[in-house]
C-alpha positions as CSV (number, residue, x, y, z in Angstrom):
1,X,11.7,-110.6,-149.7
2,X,10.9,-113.2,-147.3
3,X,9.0,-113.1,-144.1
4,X,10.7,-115.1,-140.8
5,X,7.5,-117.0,-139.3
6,X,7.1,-119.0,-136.3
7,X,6.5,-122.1,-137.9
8,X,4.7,-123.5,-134.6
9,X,2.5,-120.2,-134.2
10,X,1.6,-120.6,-137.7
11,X,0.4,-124.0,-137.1
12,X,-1.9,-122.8,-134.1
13,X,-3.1,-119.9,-135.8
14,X,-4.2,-122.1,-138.4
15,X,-5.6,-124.6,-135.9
16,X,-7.5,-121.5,-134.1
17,X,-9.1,-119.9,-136.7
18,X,-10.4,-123.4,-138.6
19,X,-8.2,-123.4,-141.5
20,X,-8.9,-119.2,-142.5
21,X,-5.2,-118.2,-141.6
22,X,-4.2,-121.3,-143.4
23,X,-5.2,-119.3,-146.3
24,X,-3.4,-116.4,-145.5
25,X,-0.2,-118.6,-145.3
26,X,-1.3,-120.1,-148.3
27,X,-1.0,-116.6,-150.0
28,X,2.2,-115.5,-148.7
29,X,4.2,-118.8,-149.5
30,X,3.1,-118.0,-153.1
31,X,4.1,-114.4,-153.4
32,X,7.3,-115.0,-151.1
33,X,8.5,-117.9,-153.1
34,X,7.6,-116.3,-156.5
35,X,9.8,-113.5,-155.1
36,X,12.6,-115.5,-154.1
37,X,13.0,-117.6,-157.0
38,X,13.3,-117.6,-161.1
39,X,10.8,-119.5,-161.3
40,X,6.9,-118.0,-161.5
41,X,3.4,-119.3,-161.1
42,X,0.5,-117.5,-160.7
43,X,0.5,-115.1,-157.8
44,X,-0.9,-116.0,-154.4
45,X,-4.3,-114.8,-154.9
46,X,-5.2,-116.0,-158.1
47,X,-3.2,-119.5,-157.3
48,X,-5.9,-119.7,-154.2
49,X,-8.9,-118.7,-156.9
50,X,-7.5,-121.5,-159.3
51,X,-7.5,-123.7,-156.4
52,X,-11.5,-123.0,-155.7
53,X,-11.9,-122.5,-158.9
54,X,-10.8,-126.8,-159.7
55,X,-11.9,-128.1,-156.3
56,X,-8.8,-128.3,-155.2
57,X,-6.7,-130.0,-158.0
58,X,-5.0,-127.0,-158.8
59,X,-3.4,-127.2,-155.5
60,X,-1.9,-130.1,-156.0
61,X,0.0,-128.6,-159.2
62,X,0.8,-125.7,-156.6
63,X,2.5,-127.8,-154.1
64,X,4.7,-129.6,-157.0
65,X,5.6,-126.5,-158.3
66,X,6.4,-124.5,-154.8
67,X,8.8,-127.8,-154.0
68,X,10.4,-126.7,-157.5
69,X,10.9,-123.4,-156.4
70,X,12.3,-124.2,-152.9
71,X,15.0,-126.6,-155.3
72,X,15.9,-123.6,-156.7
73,X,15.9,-121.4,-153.8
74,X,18.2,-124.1,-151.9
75,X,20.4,-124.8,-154.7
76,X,19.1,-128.4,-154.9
77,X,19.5,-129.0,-158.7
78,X,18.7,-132.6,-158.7
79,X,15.9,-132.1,-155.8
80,X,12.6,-134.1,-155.7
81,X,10.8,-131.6,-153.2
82,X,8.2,-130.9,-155.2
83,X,7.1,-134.9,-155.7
84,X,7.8,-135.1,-151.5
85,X,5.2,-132.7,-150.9
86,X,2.3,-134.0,-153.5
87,X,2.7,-137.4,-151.4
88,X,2.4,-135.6,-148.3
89,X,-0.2,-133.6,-149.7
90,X,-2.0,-136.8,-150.8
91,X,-1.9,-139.1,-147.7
92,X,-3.6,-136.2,-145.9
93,X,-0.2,-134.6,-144.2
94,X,-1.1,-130.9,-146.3
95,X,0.5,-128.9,-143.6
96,X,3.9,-130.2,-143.7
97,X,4.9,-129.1,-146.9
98,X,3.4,-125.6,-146.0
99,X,6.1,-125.9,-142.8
100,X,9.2,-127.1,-145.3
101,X,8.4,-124.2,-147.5
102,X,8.1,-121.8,-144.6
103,X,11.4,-123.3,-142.8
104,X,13.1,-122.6,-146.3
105,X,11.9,-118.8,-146.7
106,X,13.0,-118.5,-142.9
107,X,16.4,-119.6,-143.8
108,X,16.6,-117.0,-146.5
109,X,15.1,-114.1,-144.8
């Protein structure tokens, strides 16, 4: 089951707290999405772990593979989401695709 989120709160939250409830969001866009869709990865907290755990590569397989699952979610079958948010991810725009994914779960919920 998804959770509806003020995308715009989540932003300043994340902004006010230097990045520590980016993590929570982090966690709960895993576990909501692996919820919502066929598709599974590794659950929130380990998928954060992994991320630590590779210096941050990891999380750029996360974000490819959370754009997959919003595909599915949206009924997108020929959907390139996934690439879309490793290039946001890579020209230093992270926090979009963590507002796409979160607009797509607030749709659902």
């Amino acid at each position: 089951m998804a959770t509806n989120r003020s995308i715009p709160l989540c932003i300043i939250f994340w902004l006010i707290t230097g990045g520590i409830y980016g993590i929570f969001w982090f966690i709960k866009l895993t576990d909501e999405l692996n919820a919502n869709a066929d598709t599974k990865t590794a659950g929130g907290g380990t998928a954060f772990v992994y991320s630590i755990l590779t210096f941050g590569i990891y999380s750029f397989y996360w974000t490819y593979k959370q754009g997959q699952k919003v595909d599915e979610i949206s009924g997108n079958t020929g959907g390139n989401t996934g690439i879309l948010y490793v290039i946001l991810t890579c020209i230093g725009l992270g926090i979009v695709p963590y507002c796409l994914m979160q607009s797509e779960l607030n749709r659902i919920a």
